[in-house]
C-alpha positions, 0 to 999 in steps of 0.5 A, a space after each residue: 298675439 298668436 291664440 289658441 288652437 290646438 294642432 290648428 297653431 300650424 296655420 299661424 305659421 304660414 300667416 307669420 311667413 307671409 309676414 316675414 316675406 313682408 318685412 324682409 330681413 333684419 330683426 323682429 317687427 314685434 316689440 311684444 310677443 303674446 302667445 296662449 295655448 298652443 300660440 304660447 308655443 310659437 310666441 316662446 320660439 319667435 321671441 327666442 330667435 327675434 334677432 333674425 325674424 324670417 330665418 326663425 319664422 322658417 325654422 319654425 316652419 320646418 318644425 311644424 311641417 314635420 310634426 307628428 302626432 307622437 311628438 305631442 303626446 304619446 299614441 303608443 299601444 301600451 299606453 293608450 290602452 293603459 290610460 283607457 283602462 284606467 279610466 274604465 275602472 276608475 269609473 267603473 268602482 268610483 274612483 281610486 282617490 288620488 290614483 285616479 287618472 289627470 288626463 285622456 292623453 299623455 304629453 311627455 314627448 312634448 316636453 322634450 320637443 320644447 326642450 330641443 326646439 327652443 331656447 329659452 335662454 337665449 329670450 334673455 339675450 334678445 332683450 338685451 341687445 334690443 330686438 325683443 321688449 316682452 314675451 307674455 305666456 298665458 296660463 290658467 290657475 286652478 288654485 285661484 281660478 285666475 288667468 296668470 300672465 307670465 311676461 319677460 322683459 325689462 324690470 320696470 314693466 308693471 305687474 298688473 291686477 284686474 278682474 280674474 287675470 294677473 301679470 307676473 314678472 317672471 322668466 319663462 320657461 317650458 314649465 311655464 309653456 307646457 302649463 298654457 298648452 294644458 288643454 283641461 281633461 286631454 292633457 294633464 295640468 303642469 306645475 308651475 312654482 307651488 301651484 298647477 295650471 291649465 289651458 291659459 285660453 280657459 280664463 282669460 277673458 280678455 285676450 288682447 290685455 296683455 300686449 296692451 298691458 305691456 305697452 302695445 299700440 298696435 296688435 296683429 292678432 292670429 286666430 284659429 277659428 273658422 267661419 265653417 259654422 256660420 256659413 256652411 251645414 247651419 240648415 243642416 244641422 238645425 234639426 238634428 240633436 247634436 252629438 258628443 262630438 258637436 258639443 266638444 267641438 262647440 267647447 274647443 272653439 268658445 275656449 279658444 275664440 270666442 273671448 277673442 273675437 268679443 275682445 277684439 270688438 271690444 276693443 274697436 268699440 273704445 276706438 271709435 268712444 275715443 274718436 268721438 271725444 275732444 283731444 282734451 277729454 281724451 287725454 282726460 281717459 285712461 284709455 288709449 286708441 289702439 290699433 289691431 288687426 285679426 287675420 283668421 282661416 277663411 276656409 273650414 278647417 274641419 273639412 280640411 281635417 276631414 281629408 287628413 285624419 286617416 293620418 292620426 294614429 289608429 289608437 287615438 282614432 280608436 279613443 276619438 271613436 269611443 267619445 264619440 268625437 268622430 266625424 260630427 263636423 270634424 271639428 275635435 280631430 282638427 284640434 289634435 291632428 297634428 301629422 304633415 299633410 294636415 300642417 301644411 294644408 294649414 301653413 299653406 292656407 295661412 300663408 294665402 289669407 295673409 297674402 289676400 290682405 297683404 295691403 292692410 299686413 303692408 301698412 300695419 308694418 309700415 312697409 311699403 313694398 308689397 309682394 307681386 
């Protein structure tokens, strides 16, 4: 279950490399795929190349460490200055009905960057010849205020229907991942069927229900939340009212992985109920013991950030600047930096913290070779 996370989706590439060394060759270690926001981007390319797991993960790789910024939405003069003027009148006479503007930024360029990085045609032949079981996209509805999971796999996989989240049987396509990567008020929402759709971490309060929906037992979850508030500047920042910028980056981090982190406690807590019970009253549950592993950054993503955002644009540095989300912890530049030097920092601190805890990744696979 990849989370998440904005340009910060980099540091799942190098936890996935660390498990591609791992595994070895051959095909994917992941019967299931669940991928939201910019994770549903990683989930749509892994799923479409699972029939060699380590050669897609390091295309993959390549893909991400060449990343710029204006592969993602556009940085241009003339349209950033359009869309701040745009918004300046907009507020300025109260609005223009619906001439007024969707979003902060404009995500054309990624429209085209999934249509030339992934084939989504090739999901279907994964399936088919075995090496795939379902790949889901979470995306959220702003005509009924649901998490709708779009998931592929075989016809008899269940749809599902519980509180504020659906399944739906579907094939996915870049609609369906540009509309889970719609971050609500900087990128626009996408059209999806007859309805449009947001950021798919806006809703879904139970992160881990649709690998488990789908039949997983065991989940290895990559998040992309630090632990820099917790452990660092705390006393610092006790006394001081917060900035724009604070509260935005406070925003970005509850949308993205506060209902992961409660989810995956959540699920350790029916665990432990389960062990609790005699074989007989558990198989009485409809619940079932599964496993699940959470690999996050162990270092501040937003200091990493810090070191690298003299290489946004100095259009988006201009916008940032304006709301008020420069500086302040560096926590919003860390969710829309994405240029090299800042990927690659992230790759490269994925791919430690994963080798760190090689020998809990080693037995999650069932592997029994453990790199040097």
């Amino acid at each position: 279950m990849l989370a998440g996370g904005g340009a910060r989706g980099a540091y799942q590439v190098g936890v996935l490399k660390a498990v591609a060394e791992l595994w070895g060759d051959g095909p994917n270690p992941f019967p299931v795929i669940c991928g939201v926001s910019v994770g549903s981007i990683n989930a749509a390319y892994l799923a479409s190349r699972t029939d060699r797991f380590s050669v897609g993960v390091a295309d993959l790789e390549k893909m991400w460490a060449n990343l710029r910024t204006s592969r993602i939405y556009r940085t241009d003069v003339p349209t950033v200055t359009a869309t701040a003027l745009h918004w300046l009148a907009t507020l300025t006479v109260g609005g223009f009905g619906k001439g007024n503007p969707l979003s902060l930024l404009r995500n054309g360029p990624l429209v085209e960057m999934l249509n030339e990085t992934i084939d989504f045609e090739r999901i279907a032949q994964c399936l088919t010849d075995g090496t795939l079981e379902a790949l889901a996209i979470t995306a959220s509805s702003y005509a009924n205020g649901r998490a709708m999971t779009f998931f592929q796999g075989p016809a008899d996989l269940p749809e599902w229907r519980r509180a504020r989240r659906d399944g739906v049987h579907c094939q996915v396509t870049a609609e369906h991942v540009l509309a889970s990567a719609a971050l609500p008020v900087i990128f626009p929402p996408q059209k999806v069927g007859e309805d449009y759709y947001g950021d798919g971490s806006l809703r879904l309060t139970a992160p881990l229900s649709p690998a488990i929906h789908l039949g997983a037992e065991r989940i290895l979850v990559v998040g992309t939340r630090d632990r820099g508030v917790e452990t660092g500047e705390v006393e610092a920042r006790r006394h001081r009212v917060p900035t724009l910028g604070d509260i935005a980056g406070h925003m970005l981090d509850l949308l993205f992985n506060d209902n992961l982190n409660e989810d995956v406690e959540r699920l350790r807590r029916i665990n432990h109920t389960l062990s609790l019970l005699s074989p007989e009253k558990a198989a009485e549950s409809p619940l079932r013991t599964i496993d699940v592993l959470i690999v996050q950054p162990s270092q501040d993503i937003g200091q990493i950030a810090r070191k690298h955002v003299k290489e946004i644009p100095w259009t988006i540095k201009g916008l940032l600047r304006g709301a008020g989300a420069w500086g302040s912890g560096w926590r919003v530049p860390s969710y829309l930096l994405f240029e090299p030097g800042f990927c690659g920092e992230l790759i490269d601190l994925g791919y430690q913290d994963a080798l760190m805890r090689k020998g809990e990744i080693a037995d999650f696979l069932g592997v029994r070779t453990v790199l040097a």
